[in-house]
C-alpha positions as CSV (number, residue, x, y, z in Angstrom):
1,X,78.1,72.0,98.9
2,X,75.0,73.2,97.3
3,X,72.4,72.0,94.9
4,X,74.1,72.8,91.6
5,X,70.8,74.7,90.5
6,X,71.8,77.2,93.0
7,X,72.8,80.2,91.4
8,X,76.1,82.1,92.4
9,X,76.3,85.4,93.9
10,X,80.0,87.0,93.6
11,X,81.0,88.7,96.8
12,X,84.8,89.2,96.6
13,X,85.8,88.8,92.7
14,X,89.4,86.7,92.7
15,X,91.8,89.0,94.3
16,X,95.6,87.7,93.8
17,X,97.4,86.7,97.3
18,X,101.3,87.6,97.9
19,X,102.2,86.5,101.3
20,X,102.8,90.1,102.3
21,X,99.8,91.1,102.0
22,X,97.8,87.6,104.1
23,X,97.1,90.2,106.7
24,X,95.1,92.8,104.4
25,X,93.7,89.9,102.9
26,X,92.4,88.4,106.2
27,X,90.6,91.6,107.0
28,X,89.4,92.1,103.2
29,X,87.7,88.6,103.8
30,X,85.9,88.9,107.3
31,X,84.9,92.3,106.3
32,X,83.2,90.7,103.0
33,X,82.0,88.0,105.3
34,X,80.3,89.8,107.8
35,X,78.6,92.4,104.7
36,X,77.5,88.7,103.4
37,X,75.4,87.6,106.4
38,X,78.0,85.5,108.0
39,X,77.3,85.4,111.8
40,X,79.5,86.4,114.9
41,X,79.8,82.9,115.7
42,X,81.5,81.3,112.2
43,X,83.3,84.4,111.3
44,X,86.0,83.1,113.5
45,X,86.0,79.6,111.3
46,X,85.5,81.7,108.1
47,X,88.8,83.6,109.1
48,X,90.7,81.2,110.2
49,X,89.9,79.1,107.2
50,X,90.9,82.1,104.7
51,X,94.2,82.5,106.8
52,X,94.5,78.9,106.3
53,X,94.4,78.0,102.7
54,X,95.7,81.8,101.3
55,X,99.2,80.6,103.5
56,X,99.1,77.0,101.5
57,X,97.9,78.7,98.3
58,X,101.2,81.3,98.6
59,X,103.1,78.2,100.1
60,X,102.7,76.0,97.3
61,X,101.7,77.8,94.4
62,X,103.4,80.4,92.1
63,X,100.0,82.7,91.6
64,X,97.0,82.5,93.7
65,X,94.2,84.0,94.2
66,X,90.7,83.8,96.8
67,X,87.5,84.8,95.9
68,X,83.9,84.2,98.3
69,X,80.6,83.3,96.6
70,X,77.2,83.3,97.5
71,X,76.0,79.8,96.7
72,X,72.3,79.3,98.3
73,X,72.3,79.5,102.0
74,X,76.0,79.3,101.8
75,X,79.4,81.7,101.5
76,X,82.1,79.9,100.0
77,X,85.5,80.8,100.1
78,X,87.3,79.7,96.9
79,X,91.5,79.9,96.9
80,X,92.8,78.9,94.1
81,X,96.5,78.5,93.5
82,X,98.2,77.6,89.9
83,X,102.0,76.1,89.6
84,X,104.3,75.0,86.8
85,X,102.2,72.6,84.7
86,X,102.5,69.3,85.8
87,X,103.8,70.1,89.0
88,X,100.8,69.5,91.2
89,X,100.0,65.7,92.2
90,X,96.0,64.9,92.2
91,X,94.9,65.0,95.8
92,X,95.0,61.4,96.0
93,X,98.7,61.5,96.2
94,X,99.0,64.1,99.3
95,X,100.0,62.8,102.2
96,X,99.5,63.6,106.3
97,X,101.9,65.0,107.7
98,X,104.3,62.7,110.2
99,X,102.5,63.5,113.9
100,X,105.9,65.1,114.8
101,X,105.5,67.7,111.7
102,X,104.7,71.5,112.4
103,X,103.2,72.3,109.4
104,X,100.9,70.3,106.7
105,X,97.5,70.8,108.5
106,X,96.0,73.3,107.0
107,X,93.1,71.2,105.0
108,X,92.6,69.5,108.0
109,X,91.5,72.3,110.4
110,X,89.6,73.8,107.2
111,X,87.8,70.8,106.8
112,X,87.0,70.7,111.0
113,X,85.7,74.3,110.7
114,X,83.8,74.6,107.8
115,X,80.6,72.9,106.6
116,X,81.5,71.9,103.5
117,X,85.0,71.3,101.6
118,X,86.2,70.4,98.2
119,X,89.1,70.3,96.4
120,X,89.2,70.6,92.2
121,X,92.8,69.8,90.7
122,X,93.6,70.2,87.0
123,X,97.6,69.6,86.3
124,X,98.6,72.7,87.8
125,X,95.6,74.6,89.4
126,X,93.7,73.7,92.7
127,X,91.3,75.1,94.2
128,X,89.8,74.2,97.4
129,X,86.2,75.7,98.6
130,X,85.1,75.8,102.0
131,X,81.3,76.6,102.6
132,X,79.7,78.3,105.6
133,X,76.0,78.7,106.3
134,X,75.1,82.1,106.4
135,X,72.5,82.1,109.6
């Protein structure tokens, strides 16, 4: 991610995800994107990463939310997701999923398609940023 001394630009303020609405949410975001700088060629990743972490945020959370950020030369996407307190293990203690497992890749292709990732945990609330370079 960027220099810390980088100062943040807000794009899309925190917008609350139900999974009806991942659809509206996907075009929200690639619309934001593209008015952001993002070019042709990563708003594909930027989507797909959106898609991505709003499904696990809804998945595993009981209110979540995205927001994008201007952070330097970067756009990142910021989903947050808060549960029950307590409820959420640190990071440390996810696992892969079993290589016959449909689901539990999500951070995975993230992390293939974006340039930057990183997950904050407190108790109950995660985020995870990706960050793409705005060309």
């Amino acid at each position: 991610m960027e220099n810390s001394t980088d100062e943040e630009e807000l794009i899309q303020p925190c917008m609350s995800i139900r999974p009806a609405d991942l659809g509206a949410f996907r075009e929200r975001i690639r619309n934001a994107a593209v008015n952001a700088g993002v070019s042709h060629e990563r708003l594909g990743d930027l989507t797909l990463a959106a898609s991505e972490l709003m499904s696990n945020a809804c998945e595993h959370g009981v209110r979540a939310c995205v927001a994008i950020v201007r952070v330097g030369k970067l756009i990142e996407l910021r989903v947050t997701n808060t549960a029950s307190p307590g409820s959420v293990p640190p990071p440390s203690a996810w696992s892969f999923p079993a290589p016959e497992s449909a689901t539990g890749r999500g951070l995975a292709v993230v992390g293939a398609v974006a340039d930057a990732t990183r997950v904050t945990w407190n108790h109950n609330r995660v985020t995870v940023s990706a960050a793409f370079s705005v060309q």
